[in-house]
N, C-alpha and C positions, 0 to 999 in steps of 0.2 A: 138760069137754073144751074147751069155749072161751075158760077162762080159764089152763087148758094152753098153746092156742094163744096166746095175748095175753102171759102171759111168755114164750113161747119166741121171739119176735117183737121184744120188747122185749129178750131177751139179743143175738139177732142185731142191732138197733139199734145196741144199747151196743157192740157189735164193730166194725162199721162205722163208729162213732163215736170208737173208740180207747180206752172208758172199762172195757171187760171183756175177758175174753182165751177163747179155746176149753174151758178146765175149765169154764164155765158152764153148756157145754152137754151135755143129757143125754146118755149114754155108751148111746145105743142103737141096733144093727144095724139096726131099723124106722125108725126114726127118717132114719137115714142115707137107708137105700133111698128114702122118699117125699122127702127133701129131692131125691135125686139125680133123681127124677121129677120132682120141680117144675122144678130149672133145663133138664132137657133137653124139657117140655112147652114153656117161658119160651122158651129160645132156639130152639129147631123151628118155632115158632108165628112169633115174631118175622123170624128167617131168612129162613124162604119168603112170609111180606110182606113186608118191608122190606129185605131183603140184594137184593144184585148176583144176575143170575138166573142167569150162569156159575159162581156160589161153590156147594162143594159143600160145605154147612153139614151134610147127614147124617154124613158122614165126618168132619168138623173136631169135632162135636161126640162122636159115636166114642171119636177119637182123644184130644180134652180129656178129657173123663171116665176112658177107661181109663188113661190116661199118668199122671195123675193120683192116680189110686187105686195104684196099683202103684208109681209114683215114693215116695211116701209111706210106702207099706205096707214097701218095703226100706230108705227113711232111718231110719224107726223101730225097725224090726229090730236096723239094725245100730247106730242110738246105742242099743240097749236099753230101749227105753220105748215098745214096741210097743202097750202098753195104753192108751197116747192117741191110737190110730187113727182110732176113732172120732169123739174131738171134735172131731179137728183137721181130717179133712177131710167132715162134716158142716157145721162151722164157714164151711171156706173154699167148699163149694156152697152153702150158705144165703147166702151176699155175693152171691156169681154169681150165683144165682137172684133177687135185686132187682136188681143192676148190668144184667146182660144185656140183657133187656128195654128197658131204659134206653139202651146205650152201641148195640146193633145198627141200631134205626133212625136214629139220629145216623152213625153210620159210614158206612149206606148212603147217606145222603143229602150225606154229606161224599166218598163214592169217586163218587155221582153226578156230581158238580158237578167234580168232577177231570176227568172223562174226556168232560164235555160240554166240554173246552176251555177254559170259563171259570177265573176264580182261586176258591179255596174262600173260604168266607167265615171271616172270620177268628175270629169267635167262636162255630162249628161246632166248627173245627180245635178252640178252646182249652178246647171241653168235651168233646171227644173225648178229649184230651190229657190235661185233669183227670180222666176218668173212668178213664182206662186210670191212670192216675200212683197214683188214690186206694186201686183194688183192688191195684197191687202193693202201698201203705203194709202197707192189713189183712193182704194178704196174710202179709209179711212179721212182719205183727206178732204173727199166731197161728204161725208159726212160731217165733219167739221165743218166746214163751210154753209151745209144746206141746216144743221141745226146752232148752227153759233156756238158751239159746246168745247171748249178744251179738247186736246189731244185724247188725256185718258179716259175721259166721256166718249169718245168716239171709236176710240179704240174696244172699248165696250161693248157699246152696240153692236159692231160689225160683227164680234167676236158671237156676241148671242145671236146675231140673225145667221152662222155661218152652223152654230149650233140647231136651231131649230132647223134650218133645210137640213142637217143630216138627223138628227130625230124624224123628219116627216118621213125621211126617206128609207129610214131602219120600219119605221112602223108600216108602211105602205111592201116593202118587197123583204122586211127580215134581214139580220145582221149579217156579215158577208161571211158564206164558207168557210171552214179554214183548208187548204191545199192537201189533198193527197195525197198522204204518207206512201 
């Protein structure tokens, strides 16, 4: 079992690395479900220490997850290659579930320093930036991969499924505040 885990870790590296694509990864429903437990245990956990205490990260991550799973589930339908459901978005929460952890406390610590007035610091902002920029690349790239599609096809999709989770999400809790004059 734990040499299970040890390649399956090692394919998720290779993904995040650019060197392997989502057919690497095992094609199974359990599989799925405990990765989807790991990133929303990873980002739950990380959230409510280290996020903004008005973000309402139960609902954001809600929302990521389902918009996600159902975005995918009907891209795949309709290009006809429904059977790579599974890897592709196991694939792409097993990223999230190491990124998250990673990119949440930097966030918060970068929307902290916003709103105390001060300037961010500039190489928070530029790993913030890196972090967000590196999961679209994967993103993108197991998209590719899982629908055979060009780059700009890919880049496409991800683009509108990244759209529609913040539509669900403006429609379900309302567009965000503006600060406090």
């Amino acid at each position: 079992m734990l040499g299970s885990l040890r390649a399956l870790l090692g394919v998720i590296v290779d993904i995040i690395l650019l060197r392997r694509g989502p057919e690497h990864v095992p094609a199974s429903p359990a599989l799925l479900a405990v990765v989807i437990a790991v990133y929303a245990a990873g980002a739950a956990i990380t959230a409510s220490l280290f996020g903004p205490p008005e973000q309402r990260w139960a609902i954001e991550l809600a929302v990521a997850i389902t918009a996600t799973l159902v975005f995918y589930q009907l891209a795949l339908n309709i290009a006809k290659k429904r059977e790579r459901f599974t890897q592709t978005v196991t694939a792409m929460f097993a990223v999230r579930a190491i990124f998250t952890p990673l990119l949440i406390p930097l966030m918060g610590a970068l929307v902290a320093a916003m709103k105390g007035g001060q300037a961010a610091p500039s190489m928070l902002a530029l790993l913030v930036l890196a972090g967000m920029i590196w999961i679209f690349v994967v993103d993108v790239r197991i998209v590719r991969a899982a629908f055979e599609w060009p780059t700009p096809g890919a880049v496409v999709l991800v683009i509108a499924q990244q759209l529609v989770m913040l539509t669900v999400f403006i429609l379900l809790v309302g567009p965000p505040q503006p600060p406090p004059a």
